[in-house]
N, C-alpha and C positions, 0 to 999 in steps of 0.2 A: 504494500500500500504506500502511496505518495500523497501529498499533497498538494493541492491543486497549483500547476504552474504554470497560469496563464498569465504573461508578460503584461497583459491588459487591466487586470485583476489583481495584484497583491496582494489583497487584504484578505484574499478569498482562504479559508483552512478547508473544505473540502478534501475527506479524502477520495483520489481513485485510484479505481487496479491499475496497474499495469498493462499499456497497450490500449485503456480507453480512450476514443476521441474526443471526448465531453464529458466534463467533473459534473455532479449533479444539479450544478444551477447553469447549465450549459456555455460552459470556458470552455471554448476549443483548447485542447491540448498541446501542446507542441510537440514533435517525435522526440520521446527519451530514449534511454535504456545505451546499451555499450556500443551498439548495432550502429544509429547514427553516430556516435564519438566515432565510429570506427571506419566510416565512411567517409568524414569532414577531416580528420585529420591524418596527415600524412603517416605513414608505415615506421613506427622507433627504429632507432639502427639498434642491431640485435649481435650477435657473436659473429655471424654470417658476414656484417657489414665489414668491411676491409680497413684497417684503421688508418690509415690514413683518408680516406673517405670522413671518418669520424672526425679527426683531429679537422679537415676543412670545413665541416660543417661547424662545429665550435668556434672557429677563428669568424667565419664567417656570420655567426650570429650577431658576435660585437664590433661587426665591422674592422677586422685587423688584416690586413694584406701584409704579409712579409718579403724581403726580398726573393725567397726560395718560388713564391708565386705566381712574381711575373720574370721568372726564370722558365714556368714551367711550359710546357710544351702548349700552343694556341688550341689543340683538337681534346686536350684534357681541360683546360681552360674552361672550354664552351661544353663540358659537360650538366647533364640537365640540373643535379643537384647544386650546382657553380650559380646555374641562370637563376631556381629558386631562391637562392641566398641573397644574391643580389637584390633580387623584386623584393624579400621582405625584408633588408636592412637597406634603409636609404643613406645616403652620406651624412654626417651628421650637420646640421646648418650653423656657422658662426654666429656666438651670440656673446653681447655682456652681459652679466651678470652685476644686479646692482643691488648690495645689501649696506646694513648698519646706517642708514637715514632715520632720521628721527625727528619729524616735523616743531617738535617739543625740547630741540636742544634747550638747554640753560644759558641762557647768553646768548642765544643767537648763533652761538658756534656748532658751522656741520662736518662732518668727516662723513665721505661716501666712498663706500670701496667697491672696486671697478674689479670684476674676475673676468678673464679670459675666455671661453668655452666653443670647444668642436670648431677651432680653425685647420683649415687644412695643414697635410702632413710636409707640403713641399713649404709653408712658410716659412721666411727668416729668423732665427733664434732673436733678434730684437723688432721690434717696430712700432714706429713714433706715432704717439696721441696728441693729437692737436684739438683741442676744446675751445668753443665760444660761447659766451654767455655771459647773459647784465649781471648774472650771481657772481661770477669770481671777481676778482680783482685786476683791473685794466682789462676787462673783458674777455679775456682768453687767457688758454695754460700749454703748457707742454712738457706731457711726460713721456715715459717708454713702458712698454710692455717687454720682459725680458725674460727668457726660456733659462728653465732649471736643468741640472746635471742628466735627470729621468725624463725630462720632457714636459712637464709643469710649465704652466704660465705665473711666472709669480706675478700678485695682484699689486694694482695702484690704489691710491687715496686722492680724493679731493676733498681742497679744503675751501671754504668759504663763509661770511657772514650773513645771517638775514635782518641782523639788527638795522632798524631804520629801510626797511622792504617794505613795500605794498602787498597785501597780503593775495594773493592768488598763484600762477601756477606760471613757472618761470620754464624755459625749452634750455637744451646743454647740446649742440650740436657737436658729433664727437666724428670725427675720422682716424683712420689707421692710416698710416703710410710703411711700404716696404724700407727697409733701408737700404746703405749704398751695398752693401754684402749681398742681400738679394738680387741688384740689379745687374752685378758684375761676376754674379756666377753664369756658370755656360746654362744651367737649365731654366733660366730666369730669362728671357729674352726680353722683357718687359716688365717694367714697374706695376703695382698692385697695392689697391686702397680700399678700403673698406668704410661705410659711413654708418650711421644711426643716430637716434635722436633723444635724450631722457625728458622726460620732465617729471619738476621736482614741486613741490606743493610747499609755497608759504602760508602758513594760518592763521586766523586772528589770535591775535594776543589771549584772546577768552575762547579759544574756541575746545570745546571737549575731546577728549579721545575718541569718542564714537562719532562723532563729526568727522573727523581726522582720516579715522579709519573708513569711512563709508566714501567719501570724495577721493581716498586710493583706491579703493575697490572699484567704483565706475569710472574710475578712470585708466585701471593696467587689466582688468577681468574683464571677458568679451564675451562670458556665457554663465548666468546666475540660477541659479537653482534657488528659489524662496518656496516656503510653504509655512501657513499659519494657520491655527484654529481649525486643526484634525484635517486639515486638505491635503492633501497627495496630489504631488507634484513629480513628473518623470521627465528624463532624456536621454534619447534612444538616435541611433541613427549619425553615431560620430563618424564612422566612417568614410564618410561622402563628403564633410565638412571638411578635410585637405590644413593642411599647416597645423600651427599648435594653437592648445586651446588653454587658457587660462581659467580655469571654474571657479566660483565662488558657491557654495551649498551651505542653506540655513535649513533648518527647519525645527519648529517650537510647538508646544503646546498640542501633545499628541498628532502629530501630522509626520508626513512620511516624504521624503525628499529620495527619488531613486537615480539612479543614475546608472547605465547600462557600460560597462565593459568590454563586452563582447567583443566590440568593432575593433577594439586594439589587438584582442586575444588570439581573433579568427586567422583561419588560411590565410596568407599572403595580403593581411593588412598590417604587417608590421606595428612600428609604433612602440613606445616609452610611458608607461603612468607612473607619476610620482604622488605622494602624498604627503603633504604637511599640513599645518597649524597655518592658519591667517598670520602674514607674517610683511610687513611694511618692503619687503625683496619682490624683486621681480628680472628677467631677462628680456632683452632688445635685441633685433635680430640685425644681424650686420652684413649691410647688402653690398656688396663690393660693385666698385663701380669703376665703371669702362673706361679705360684708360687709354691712348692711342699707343696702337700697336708698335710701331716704329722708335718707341723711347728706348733709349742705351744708353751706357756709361756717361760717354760725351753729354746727355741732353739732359742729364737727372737736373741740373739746375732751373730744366724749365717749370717742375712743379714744384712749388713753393710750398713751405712745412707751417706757413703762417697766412694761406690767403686774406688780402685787404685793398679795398680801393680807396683807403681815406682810413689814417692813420694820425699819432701824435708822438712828439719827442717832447719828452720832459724833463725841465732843469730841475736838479735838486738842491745845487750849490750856486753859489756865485759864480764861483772859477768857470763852470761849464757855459757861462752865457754865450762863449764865443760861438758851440754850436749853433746856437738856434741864432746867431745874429744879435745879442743882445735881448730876447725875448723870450720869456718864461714858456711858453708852448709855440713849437714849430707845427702847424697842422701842416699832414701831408694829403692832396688828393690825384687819384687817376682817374681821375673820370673821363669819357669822351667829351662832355660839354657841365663846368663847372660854374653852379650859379652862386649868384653870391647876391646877399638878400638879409630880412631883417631878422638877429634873433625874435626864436617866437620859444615859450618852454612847450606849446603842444600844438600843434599841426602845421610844424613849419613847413617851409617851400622848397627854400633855399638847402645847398649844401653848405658856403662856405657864412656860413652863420656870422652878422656883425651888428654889437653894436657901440652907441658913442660912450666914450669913456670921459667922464668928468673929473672934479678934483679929486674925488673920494672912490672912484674906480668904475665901472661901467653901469650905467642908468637905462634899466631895459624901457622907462618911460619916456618923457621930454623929447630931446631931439632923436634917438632913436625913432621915433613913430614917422618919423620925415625918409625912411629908408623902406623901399619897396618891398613886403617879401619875395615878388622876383626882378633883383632892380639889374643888374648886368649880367651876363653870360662869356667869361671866359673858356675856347675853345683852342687843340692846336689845331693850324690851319697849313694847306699846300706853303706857305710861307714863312712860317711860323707861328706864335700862337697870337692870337687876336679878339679885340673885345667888342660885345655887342651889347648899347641901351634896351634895356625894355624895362623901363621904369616908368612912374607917372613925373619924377621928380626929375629924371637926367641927372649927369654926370657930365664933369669937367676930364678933357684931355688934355696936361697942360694949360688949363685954364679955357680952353674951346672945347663947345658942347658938338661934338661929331653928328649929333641927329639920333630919331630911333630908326634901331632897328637897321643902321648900316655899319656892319663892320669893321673894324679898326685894326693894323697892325699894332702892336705894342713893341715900345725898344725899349734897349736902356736906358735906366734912368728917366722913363715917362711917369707925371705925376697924376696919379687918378684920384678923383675928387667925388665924394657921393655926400652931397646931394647939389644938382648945378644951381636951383633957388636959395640955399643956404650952403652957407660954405663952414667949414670946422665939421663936420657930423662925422665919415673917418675919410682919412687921406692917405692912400696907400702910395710906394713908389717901387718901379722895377729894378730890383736889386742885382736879378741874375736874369738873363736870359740865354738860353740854348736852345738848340733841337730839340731837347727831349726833357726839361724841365726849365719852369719859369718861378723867378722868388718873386715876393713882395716883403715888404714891410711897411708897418706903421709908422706916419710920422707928427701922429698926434701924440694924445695924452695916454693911448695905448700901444705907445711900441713898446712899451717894458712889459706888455702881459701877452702878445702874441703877435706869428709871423704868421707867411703860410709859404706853401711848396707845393705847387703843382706841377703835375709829370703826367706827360704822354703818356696812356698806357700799353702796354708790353710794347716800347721802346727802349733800348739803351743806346748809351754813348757807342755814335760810329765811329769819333774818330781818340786816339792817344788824350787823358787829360795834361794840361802844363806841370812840370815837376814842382816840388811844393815852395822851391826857392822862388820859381816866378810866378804864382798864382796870384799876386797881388797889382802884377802889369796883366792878369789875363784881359783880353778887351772883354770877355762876356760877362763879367763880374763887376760891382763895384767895393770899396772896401769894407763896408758893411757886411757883405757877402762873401766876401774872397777867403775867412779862415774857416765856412760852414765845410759838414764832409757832402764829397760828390754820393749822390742817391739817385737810383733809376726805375722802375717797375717791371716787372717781365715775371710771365707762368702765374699771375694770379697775386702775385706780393710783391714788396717794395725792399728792394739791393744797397748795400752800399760797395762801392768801387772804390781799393785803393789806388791812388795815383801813380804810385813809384812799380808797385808788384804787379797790377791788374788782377787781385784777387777779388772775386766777388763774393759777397756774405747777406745769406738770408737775414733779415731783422725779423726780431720775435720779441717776447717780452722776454724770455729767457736769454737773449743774447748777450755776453757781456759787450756792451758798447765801448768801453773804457780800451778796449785793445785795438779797437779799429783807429785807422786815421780819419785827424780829422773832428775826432772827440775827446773830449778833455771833463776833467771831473766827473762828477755821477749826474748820469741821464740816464733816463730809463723809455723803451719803448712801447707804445699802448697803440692795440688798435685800433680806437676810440678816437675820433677827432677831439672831443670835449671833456676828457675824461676829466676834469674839474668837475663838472654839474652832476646831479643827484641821475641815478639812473632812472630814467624814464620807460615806462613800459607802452612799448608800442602795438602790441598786439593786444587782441579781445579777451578775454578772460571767456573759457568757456564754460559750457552750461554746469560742468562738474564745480568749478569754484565758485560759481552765482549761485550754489547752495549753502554756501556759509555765512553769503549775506543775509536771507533770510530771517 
């Protein structure tokens, strides 16, 4: 006697014989007994089976290929029990793993630890993580992921604060890069990157644990199992559903929460079940992305370990004013066409954000409001780079208003004036001009708080720079300019070029600047044009955080 197992029915105690079609409240039955087991699943290897047969089928379960493998012979290869194994162990798919977050730090201080998991076997024993995001510090990081003795991935940490955060749901865009050892081996013909996305939940200051927890759950679980108040609640049918599934299953107050197995168990559906405790961790899948095939040794410089189209150098010290020209932040931008416009703190226009600075330091009111949010458009052009009015207020060239909307060459040492109806609001002049980057600087009351630097992007210098005993007669500089370091854009990020060696150096925030020429004291680089200002959140807060407002 059994009791009744109709998958439709749970609750049913029924009992029937053996081989009935329908238990007494008529539950179709489903075929039991050893007969079906012994028809769905495959034949055990028994004494008969040949052990080596055995031992591939083992290795095979957990996906292990040895060298002895794919040594062996192609027509034993493609034997049947080889193709089963295959069909039901898929390759494992790269993922991070992200545990020890705790929306509840003490202070505000968080540690997230970053685990490795299922990257391929041909990977590099290191490779570089490059991280963005308004949480860290200067907006971006850069660590390594680094291969142990056995093959382990030892894991990273991020560190960051949420003190003085807006409370919602902040994105950590994360990429892998191979390194140079990858790319210069012979089986490596091409570089290889991997990307993925976290997001990490700031909370209100008041907000509960169950709060907390229920805004992670809809927002990293993509399949809920609830049941309340004696209901029964099932799901069936995982099999068809492809990729991984993250479940969440409650159920309270005599109710029954089922959740079907099978589809992992069965014939050639493969597949992994884990089971834990609700637990603030979760995995990201890590999608490697297309990289152009033709990259080699020679070209690794074209893709940069720090993508940025608009950047910032910052003094720390006095001594280092030389880099930035005398000016506490050098903003860098590569834009195709660079506007320059009024600061606004939320829905600005402009890129190169400006406003007038008084006795007491910049006044985002008063004469400020006399600056367009799109008042000029600096562009490079077949001749160099050139500027375009498209203000209400105009701008002085040298003291003449060019017109709207007709483009200007700019040379050295032209003075540009915003606003042509009032004059003082800022006054910029060309400090540097080349092919492939243009300076300016202030020569109001804000040339001690910032310069800027704009660069053709993925251009560099064509021709030799002047050795650094004559860089102060170069014609394309003037002396203001002449001790900053030469900087170019190229592969997505912005270079610095020594003069004497021709070595070129990715800039990050991790780079020690102090060794390059060209910089002096401590400066640090950020890829934040304004990394002075409070970080501003530019995206929507979605439906899972507008549950905390409530």
């Amino acid at each position: 006697m059994n009791r009744c197992a109709s998958p439709d029915h749970p609750h049913c105690t029924t009992w029937v014989m053996p081989g009935e079609p329908l238990c007494a409240h008529g539950h179709p039955q489903p075929r039991a007994g050893a007969a079906a087991q012994q028809e769905a699943a495959p034949p055990a290897p028994g004494f008969d089976t040949p052990s080596y047969e055995m031992i591939g089928r083992m290795r095979g379960a957990y996906g292990v290929r040895s060298g002895a493998d794919a040594a062996r012979p192609a027509a034993f290869q493609q034997a049947p029990f080889q193709a089963d194994i295959a069909h039901a162990a898929p390759a494992p798919r790269p993922q991070l793993h992200v545990s020890g977050f705790d929306p509840r730090a003490a202070g505000g201080r968080h540690v997230v630890k970053l685990e490795l998991r299922g990257m391929p076997l041909d990977a590099p024993a290191e490779l570089a993580l490059l991280l963005q995001s308004d949480l860290l510090a200067g907006g971006s990081a850069r660590l390594a992921f680094r291969r142990g003795l056995r093959g382990e991935w030892r894991p990273v940490f991020i560190e960051f604060s949420s003190r003085g955060r807006e409370h919602g749901q902040y994105r950590i865009d994360a990429q892998l890069h191979a390194g140079p050892a990858a790319v210069a081996a012979a089986a490596a013909p091409a570089a290889r990157a991997w990307a993925a996305t976290l997001v990490l939940l700031v909370p209100r200051p008041d907000a509960t644990l169950g709060e907390i927890h229920q805004t992670f759950l809809s927002t990293h679980k993509n399949v809920r199992i609830h049941a309340d108040d004696g209901a029964i609640t099932r799901l069936q049918g995982l099999a068809a559903s492809g990729g991984a599934l993250d479940i969440d299953i409650q159920a309270r107050n005599a109710s029954i929460a089922q959740l079907d197995f099978a589809a992992f168990s069965g014939d050639g559906a493969g597949g992994k079940v884990n089971l834990a405790l609700p637990t603030l961790a979760w995995d990201e899948d890590l999608i490697e992305i297309d990289l152009p095939a033709a990259a080699t040794p020679g070209h690794l410089a074209e893709h940069h370990p720090c993508p940025a189209s608009s950047a910032c150098l910052v003094v720390a010290e006095p001594d280092a004013a030389l880099v930035t020209g005398h000016a506490r932040h050098l903003r860098l931008f590569a834009l195709d066409e660079c506007v320059l416009g009024r600061f606004e703190t939320d829905g600005a226009e402009a890129d190169l954000l400006l406003q007038h600075h008084g006795e007491h330091g910049p006044e985002a009111g008063g004469l400020t409001r006399r600056l367009s949010a799109r008042h000029a458009i600096i562009r490079p052009g077949h001749h160099g780079f050139e500027i375009e009015d498209v203000s209400r207020y105009g701008l002085l060239l040298d003291g003449v208003w060019p017109g709207k909307h007709k483009p200007v060459p700019l040379r050295l040492g032209m003075r540009i004036e915003l606003t042509a109806s009032i004059r003082g609001v800022v006054t910029l002049v060309v400090t540097a001009l080349r092919e492939h980057a243009l300076v300016l600087h202030r020569v109001d009351a804000g040339g001690g708080a910032e310069g800027f630097m704009l660069l053709a992007p993925e251009c560099a210098p064509t021709c030799a720079p002047a050795p650094p005993a004559a860089v102060r007669q170069d014609p394309c500089t003037l002396p203001r300019a002449a001790a900053m370091p030469l900087l170019f854009h190229r592969g997505g990020g912005i270079w610095h070029l020594d003069p004497a060696s021709g070595q070129e150096t990715p800039l990050t925030p991790a780079t020690a600047l102090e060794r390059l020429a060209g910089f002096h004291g401590r400066v640090r680089f950020t890829a934040r044009p304004r990394p002075e200002d409070a970080p501003r959140v530019e995206r929507r807060r979605s439906a899972a955080a507008q549950l905390l407002d409530a």
